[in-house]
N, C-alpha and C positions, 0 to 999 in steps of 0.2 A: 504494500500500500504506500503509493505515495503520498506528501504531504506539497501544500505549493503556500508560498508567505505571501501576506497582502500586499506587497511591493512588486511581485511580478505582474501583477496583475495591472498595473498601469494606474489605478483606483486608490485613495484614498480610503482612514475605515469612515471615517466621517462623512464620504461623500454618497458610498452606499443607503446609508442609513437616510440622507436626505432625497434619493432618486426614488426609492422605496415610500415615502409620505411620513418619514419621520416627524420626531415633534417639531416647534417651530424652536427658534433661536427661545431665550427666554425674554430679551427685551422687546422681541415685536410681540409674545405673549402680552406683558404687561402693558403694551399700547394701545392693542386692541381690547383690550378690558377695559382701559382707559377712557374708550370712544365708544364703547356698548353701553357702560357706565355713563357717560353723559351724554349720550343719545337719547337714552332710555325714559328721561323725561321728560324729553322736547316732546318723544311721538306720545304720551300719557296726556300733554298740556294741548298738541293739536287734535285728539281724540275727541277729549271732554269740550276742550272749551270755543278751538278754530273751527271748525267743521260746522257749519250750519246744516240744519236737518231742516230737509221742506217735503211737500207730499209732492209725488211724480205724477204721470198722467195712471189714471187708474185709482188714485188715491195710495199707491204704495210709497211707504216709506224708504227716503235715499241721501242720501251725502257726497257731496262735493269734493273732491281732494284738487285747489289746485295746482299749477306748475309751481307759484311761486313758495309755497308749502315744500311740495318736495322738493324743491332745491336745497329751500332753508334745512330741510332735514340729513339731506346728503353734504350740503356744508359744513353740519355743525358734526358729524360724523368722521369727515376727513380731516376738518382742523382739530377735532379730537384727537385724531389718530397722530397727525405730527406734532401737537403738544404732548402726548402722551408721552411717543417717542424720546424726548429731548427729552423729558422731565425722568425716564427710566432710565437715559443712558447714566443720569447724574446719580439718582435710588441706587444704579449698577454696576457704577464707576469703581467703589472699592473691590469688588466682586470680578470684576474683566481683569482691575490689576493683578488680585491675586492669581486667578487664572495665569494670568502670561508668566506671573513670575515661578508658576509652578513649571509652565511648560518650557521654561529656560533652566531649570535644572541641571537638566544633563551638561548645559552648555558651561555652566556654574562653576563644578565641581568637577574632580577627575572621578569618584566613585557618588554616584545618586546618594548611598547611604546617608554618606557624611555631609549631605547639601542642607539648609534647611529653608523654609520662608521667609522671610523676615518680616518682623511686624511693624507695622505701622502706628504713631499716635491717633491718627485722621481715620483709621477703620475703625467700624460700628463693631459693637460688642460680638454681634450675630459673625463676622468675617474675622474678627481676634479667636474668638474659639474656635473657626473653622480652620483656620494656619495650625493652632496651635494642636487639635486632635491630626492634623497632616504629619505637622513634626514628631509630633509620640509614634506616629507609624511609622515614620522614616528612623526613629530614633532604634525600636525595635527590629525595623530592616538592617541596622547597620549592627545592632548586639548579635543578631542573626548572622551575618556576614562574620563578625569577628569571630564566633561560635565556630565557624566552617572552616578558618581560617586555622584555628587549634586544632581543629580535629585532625587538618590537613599536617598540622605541624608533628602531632603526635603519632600519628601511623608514620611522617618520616623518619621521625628521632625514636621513640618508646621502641616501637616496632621493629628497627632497621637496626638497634646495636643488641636485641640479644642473638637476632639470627646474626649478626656477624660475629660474636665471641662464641658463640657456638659451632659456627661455621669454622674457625682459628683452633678452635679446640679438636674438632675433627679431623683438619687435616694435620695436625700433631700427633693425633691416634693413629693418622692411616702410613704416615711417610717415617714415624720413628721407630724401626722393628727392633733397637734395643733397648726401646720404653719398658719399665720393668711391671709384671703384673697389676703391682699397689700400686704406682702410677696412673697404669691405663684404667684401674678400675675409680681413682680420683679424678681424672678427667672427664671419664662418663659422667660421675655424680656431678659434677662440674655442668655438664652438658643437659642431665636432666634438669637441675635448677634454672639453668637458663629458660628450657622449654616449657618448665613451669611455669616462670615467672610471666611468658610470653601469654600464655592460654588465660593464664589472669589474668594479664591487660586485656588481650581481643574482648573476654567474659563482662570486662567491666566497659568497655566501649559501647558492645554492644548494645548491655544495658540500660547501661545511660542513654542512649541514641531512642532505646523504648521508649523509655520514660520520661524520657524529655518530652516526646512527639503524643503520647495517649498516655489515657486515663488506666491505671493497673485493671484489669480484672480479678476478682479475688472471688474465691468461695471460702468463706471464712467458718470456721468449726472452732469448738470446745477446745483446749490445747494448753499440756500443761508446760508454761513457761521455762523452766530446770528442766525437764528434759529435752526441750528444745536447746539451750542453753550447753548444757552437756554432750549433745549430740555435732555442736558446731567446733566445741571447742577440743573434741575428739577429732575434726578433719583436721583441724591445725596444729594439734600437739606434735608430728613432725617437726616442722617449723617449731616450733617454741621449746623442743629439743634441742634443735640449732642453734636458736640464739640463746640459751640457758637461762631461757624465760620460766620462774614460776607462776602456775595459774591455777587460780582457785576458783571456784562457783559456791555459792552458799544461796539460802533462801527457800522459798519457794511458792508460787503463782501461777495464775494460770489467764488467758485471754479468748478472746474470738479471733482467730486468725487465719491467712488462710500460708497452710503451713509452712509453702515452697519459697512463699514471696518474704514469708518473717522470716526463714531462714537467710535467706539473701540479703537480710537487711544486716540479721546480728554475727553475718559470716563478714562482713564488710565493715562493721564496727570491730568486731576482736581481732579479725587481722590488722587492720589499724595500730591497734592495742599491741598487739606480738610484735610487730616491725618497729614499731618505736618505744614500747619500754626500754628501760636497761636493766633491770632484773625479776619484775613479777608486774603482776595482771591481778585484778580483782573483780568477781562477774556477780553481783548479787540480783538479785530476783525476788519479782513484788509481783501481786497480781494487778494486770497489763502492764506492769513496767518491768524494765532492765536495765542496770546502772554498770556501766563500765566506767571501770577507775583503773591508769596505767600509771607508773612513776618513769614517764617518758619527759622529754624537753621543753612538754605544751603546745599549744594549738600556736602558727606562726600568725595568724591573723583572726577575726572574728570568725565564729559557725558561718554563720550568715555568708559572708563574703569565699568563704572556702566550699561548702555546699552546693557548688554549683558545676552545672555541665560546662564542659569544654573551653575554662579560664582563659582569657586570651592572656595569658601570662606566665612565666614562670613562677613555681612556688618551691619554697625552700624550708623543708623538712628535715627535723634532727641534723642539720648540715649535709643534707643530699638534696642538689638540684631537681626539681622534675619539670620536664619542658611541657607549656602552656598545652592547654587543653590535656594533661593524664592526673592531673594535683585537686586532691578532693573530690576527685569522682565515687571512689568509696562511700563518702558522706554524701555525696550528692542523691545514692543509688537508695543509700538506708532513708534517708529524710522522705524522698519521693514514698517510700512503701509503707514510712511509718505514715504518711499525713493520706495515703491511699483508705488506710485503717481508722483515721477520722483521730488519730495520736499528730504527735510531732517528735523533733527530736533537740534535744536543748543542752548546751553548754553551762553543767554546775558551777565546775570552776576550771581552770587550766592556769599556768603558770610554769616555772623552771623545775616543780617538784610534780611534776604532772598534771594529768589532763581525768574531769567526771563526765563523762557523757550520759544525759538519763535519754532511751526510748521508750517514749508512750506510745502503746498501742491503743489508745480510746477505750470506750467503750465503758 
């Protein structure tokens, strides 16, 4: 199937829509309103009052309309209609400006995002608000664009250095034949980290890329909060073997959840927890709630500000860089699922002796 753009076609979109009996412009609307509206009572005044009623032949009843009546009527019609004219273009004047100045945009600015209207003292309130709901879109076109722009940053940088230390570490395995057993079996584990670490960013991209774009679906059940709790912090106890993280869970609660998406939430707040402590984790459990407390470095900026999909920035954790668009996407992923659940997720305290994260799941 082919496609063909409005520009091959010789035609304007605008011109179609007018050959077809589109609407009128809107100022010659309001002109001809103009001159219906003051017509309207000349023909009421010659009806009633010009018109003499006399008996015809027969005795039937008739009236007169002369020429200079209808003139008078078609006069006061057309000079209606070019004072209306004139009087709309002035009602329409701040209205046409904005227009053009929208339609100069592109010519404005090198990216539309970054363009915005400019306001004027001399617009009416009605055309102040209409710029200004223009720029909120434009503003959100451009958070959008810088959104895309991370993401693009982070499939080149996240993405592109574990497959190449993986890649380096392979061909180490393949070309050094007097690589010694415990070696080659430290470079694989080497090699599986990396591809671990890769399968969790794609997991968490794509994520985000959900939940950013819709609304979660959830079937939410009965669900006792500690064992959910225990059961996450069993995928990571590898991990937190590695880094010689202690981790504890104490409590217990229970919520409406629906089970796949709360674990996703509190798998992405205790890894959190695990990578940046420096020697224990604390997971207690309320019912709907779960409080993770880490004796990590702290949060480097507000919840709020970290929480979000694909940063157009770099962020700087425990003294490890992460390039714009991959930093806080963990938090981004849990928040989205907690506040799917009618919860949120809220920053107790943080500071240099760690970090409390309470997740509400509502309810």
């Amino acid at each position: 199937m082919t496609s063909r753009s409005a520009g091959s076609t010789g035609v304007s979109e605008q011109e179609p829509a007018r050959r077809r009996g589109g609407p009128l412009r809107l100022r010659l609307q309001v002109a001809l309103v103009i001159a219906l509206l003051s017509a309207l009572p000349n023909v009421i005044l010659v009806v009633t009052a010009l018109l003499p009623v006399y008996r015809g032949p027969g005795g039937a009843a008739g009236a007169v309309l002369g020429w200079p009546v209808v003139l008078w009527l078609v006069g006061v019609v057309v000079l209606s209609a070019l004072v209306g004219y004139v009087l709309s273009g002035q009602l329409l004047a701040p209205l046409i400006r904005a227009a053009r100045e929208v339609e100069a945009l592109p010519r404005a600015a090198s990216r539309l995002a970054a363009a915005r209207v400019p306001l004027s003292p001399d617009d009416p309130p009605e055309v102040v608000a209409l710029k200004r709901s223009f720029n909120t879109l434009l503003a959100q076109v451009e958070l959008q664009e810088s959104r895309r722009n991370a993401f693009t940053a982070a499939l080149m940088h996240d993405l592109k250095t574990p497959l190449i230390a993986a890649n380096n570490l392979l061909t180490v395995v393949r070309d050094d034949d007097a690589l010694p057993r415990a070696s080659r079996v430290e470079l694989v584990a080497r090699i599986g980290s990396e591809m671990e670490a890769l399968i969790d960013l794609v997991q968490k991209l794509v994520d985000a890329h959900r939940l950013e774009r819709a609304d979660v679906p959830l079937a939410p059940r009965d669900t006792s909060l500690l064992e959910l709790a225990e059961v996450v912090m069993q995928r990571l106890a590898p991990l937190a073997a590695e880094r010689g993280i202690e981790c504890t869970v104490t409590g217990d609660g229970r919520a409406r959840v629906d089970l796949r998406e709360a674990e996703r939430a509190l798998y992405n707040l205790f890894s959190n927890a695990v990578r940046y402590a420096r020697t224990s984790i604390h997971i207690e459990v309320f019912n709907a709630m779960v409080r993770v407390q880490d004796d990590g470095p702290g949060l480097p900026a507000p919840l709020e500000k970290l929480a979000q999909p694909f940063v157009g920035r770099n962020v700087e954790i425990a003294g490890k860089e992460y390039a714009s668009g991959t930093g806080g996407l963990g938090l981004f992923i849990a928040r989205r699922v907690l506040e799917a659940h009618g919860g949120r997720l809220v920053c107790e305290a943080t500071g240099s002796s760690g970090t409390a994260l309470l997740a509400y799941f509502g309810g």
